[in-house]
ZAMARGU-4260 file (C-alpha; in steps of 0.2 Angstrom, whole numbers, plus 5000, padded with zeros to 4 digits):
<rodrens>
0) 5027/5097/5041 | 5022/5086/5026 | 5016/5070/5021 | 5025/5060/5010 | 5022/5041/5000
5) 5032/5028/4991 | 5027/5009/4989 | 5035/4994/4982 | 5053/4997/4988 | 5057/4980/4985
10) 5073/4977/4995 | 5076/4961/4988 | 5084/4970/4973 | 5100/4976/4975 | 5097/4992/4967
15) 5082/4995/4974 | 5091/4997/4991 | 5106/5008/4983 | 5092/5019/4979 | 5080/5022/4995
20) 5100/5025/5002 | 5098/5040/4991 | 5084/5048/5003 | 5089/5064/5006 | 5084/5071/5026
25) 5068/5078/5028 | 5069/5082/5048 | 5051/5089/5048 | 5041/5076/5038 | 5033/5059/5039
30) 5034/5046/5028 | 5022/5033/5022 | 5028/5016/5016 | 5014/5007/5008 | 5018/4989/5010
35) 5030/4977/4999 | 5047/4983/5007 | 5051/4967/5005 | 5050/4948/5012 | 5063/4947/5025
40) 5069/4954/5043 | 5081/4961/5035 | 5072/4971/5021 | 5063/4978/5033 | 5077/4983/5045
45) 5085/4994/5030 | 5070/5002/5025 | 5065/5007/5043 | 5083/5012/5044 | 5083/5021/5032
50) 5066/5031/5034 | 5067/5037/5053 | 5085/5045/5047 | 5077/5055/5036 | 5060/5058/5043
55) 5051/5064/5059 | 5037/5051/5057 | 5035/5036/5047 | 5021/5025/5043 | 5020/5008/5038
60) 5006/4994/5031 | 5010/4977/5026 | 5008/4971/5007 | 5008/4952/5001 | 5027/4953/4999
65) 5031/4956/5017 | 5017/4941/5023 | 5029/4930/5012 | 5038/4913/5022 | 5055/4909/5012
70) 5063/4896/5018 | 5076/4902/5018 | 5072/4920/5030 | 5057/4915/5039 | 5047/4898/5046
75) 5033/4910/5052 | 5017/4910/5044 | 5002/4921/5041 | 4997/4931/5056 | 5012/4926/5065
80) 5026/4933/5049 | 5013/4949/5050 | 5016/4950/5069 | 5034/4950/5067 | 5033/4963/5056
85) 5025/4974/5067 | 5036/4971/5081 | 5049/4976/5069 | 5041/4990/5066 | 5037/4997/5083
90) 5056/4995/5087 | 5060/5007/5073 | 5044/5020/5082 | 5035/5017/5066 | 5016/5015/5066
95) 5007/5003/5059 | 4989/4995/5056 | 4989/4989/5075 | 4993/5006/5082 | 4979/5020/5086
100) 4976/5032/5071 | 4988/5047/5071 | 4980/5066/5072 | 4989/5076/5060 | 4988/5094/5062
105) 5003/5099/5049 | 5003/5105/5032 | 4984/5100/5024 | 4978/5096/5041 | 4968/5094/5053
110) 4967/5074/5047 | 4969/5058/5054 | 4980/5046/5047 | 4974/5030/5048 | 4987/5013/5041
115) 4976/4999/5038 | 4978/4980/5031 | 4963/4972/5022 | 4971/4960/5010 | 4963/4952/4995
120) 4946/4939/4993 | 4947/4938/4973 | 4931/4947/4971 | 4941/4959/4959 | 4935/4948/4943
125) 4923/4952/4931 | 4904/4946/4933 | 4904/4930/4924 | 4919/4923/4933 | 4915/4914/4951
130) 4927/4913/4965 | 4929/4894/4961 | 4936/4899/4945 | 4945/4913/4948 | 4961/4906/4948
135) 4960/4896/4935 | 4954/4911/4922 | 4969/4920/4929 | 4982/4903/4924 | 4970/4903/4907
140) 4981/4921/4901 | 4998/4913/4912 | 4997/4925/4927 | 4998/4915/4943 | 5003/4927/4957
145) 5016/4918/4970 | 5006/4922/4986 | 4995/4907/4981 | 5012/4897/4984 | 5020/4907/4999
150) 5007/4919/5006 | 4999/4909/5019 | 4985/4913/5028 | 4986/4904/5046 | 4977/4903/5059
155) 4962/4906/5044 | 4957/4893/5033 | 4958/4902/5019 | 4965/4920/5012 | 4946/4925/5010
160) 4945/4920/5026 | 4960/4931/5032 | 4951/4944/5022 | 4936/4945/5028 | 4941/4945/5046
165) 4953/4960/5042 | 4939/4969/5033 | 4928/4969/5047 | 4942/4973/5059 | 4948/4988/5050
170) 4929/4995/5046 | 4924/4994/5065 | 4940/5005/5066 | 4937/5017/5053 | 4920/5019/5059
175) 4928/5026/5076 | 4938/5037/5067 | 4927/5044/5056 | 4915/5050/5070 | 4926/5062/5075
180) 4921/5072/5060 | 4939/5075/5054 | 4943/5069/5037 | 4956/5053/5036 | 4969/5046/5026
185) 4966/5029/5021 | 4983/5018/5019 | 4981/5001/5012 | 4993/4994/5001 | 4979/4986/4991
190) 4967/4998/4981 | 4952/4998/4986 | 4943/5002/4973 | 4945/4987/4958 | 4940/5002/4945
195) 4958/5008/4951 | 4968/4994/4945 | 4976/4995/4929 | 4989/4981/4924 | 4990/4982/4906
200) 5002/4969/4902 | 4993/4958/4915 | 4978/4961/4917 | 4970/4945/4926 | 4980/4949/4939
205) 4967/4959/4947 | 4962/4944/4956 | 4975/4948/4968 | 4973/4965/4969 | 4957/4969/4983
210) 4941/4966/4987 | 4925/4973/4983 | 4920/4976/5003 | 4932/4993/5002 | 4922/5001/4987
215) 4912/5012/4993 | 4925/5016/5010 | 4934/5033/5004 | 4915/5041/5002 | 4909/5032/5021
220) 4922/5037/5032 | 4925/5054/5024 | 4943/5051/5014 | 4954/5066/5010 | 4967/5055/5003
225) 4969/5036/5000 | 4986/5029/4999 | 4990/5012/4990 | 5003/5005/4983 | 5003/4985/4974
230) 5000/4990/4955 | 5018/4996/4950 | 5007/5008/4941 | 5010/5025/4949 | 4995/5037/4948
235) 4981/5049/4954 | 4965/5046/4953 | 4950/5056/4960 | 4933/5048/4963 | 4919/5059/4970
240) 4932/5072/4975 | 4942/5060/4986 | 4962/5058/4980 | 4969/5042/4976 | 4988/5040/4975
245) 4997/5025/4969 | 5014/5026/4977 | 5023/5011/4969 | 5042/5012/4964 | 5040/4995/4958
250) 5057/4981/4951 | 5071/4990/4946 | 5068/4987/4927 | 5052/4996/4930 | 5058/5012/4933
255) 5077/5011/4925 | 5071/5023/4912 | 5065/5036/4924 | 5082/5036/4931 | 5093/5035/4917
260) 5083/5052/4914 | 5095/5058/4927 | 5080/5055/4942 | 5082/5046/4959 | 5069/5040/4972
265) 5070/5058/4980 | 5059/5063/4963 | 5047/5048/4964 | 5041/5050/4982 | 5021/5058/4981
270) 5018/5072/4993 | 5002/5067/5000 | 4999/5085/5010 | 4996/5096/5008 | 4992/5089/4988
275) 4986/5098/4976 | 4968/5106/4977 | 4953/5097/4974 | 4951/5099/4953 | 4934/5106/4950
280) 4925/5090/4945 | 4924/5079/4958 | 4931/5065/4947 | 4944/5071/4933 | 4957/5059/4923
285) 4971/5050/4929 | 4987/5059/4932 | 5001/5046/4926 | 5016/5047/4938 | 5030/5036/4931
290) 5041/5051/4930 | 5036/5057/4945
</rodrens>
């Protein structure tokens, strides 16, 4: 039994959903998908369709995109749209942040596989920039994500708010897990490290990309692997012998290239474990994955 990834599916797009139709069966493997399948009921519906036919167990975590309310799909809000989510979720069997941690004992096991949902407090900046002006210094280079007009954070105040309230949620849980003295595998659909994000043709983006309360997480709970997604930027990373896989698939025009090569989505899915060993420094360079 192995572990599998993809990100960033991005139902919306109609050729994004021609492609994950393209997964081919894998009876005895689970799935991970970390976070923007897409902003509707419906997105969601096809890509949980579409995984538990081809896999054995699937795991889900929300990203900003799914936490979207469109008039025109959804009236819910914050915590509520998230909730839907999960129910949606949990009809499909699929696990998510608010279901126990999974013991896995297949292929590059013993692990436990732990979904989790942390969300973003615009910390990722650099020094001389405050939170007040974050924002703005983000406008200043025309980057202005849209989950500062549709991702709301009710009941909280605030996203930080949202944040930090899911941040201290998710550490008390990790905590538990770790204490079982097996190692875990982090799913977030956010990085948690911001010397993991790399967006170069908008780079003030990192804003909305984490927050600085994960940085030292993979290290204090014992990571094997941590899975994300967000960046569009598919790669793997390794920081003090803990893997870091990027598993976005990202808009259509993003990856058109890769499959006009003659690829499909069955080539850009990233075997989580087993993996590849540990390399013999316990941080080597990033491995660029845009072809898989």
């Amino acid at each position: 039994m192995k572990l599998y990834a993809l990100g960033d599916i991005h139902l919306s797009y109609k050729a994004n959903i021609e492609a994950l139709q393209e997964l081919e069966p894998h009876p005895e493997d689970a799935m991970i998908l970390c976070g923007d399948v897409g902003e509707s009921a419906e997105h969601l519906e096809i890509a949980f369709k579409a995984a538990t036919q081809n896999f054995k167990l699937v795991f889900w975590v929300p990203g900003n995109h799914e936490l979207y309310s469109l008039p025109s799909s959804s009236k819910l809000r914050g915590e509520a749209k998230y909730k839907e989510c999960v129910w949606i979720a949990r009809k499909y069997g699929i696990l998510t942040p608010e279901d126990d941690f999974y013991r896995w004992d297949g292929e590059g096991g013993p692990a436990i596989i732990c979904p989790i949902f942390t969300l973003y407090d615009y910390s990722f900046r650099p020094a001389h920039i405050s939170r007040e002006n974050a924002v703005k210094w983000a406008e200043e280079a025309d980057t202005v994500a849209t989950d500062e007009f549709l991702l709301h954070p009710d009941p909280h105040p605030t996203r930080d708010a949202w944040c930090e309230a899911l941040v201290a949620k998710f550490e008390d849980k990790l905590e538990e897990a770790a204490a079982e003295g097996v190692p875990l595998i982090i799913i977030n659909h956010w990085p948690l490290r911001q010397d993991l994000v790399y967006i170069p043709r908008a780079p003030r983006f990192i804003i909305w990309c984490g927050t600085t309360k994960t940085e030292n997480w993979h290290t204090r709970f014992n990571a094997k692997v941590v899975v994300s997604g967000h960046l569009h930027v598919p790669r793997t990373d390794w920081k003090s012998g803990v893997r870091f896989e990027e598993c976005s698939l990202g808009y259509p025009r993003q990856w058109e290239q890769v499959k006009a090569s003659g690829k499909d989505v069955n080539d850009l899915i990233r075997e989580i474990l087993p993996g590849p060993p540990v390399p013999e420094y316990d941080s080597a360079e990033p491995q660029w994955r845009r072809w898989g």
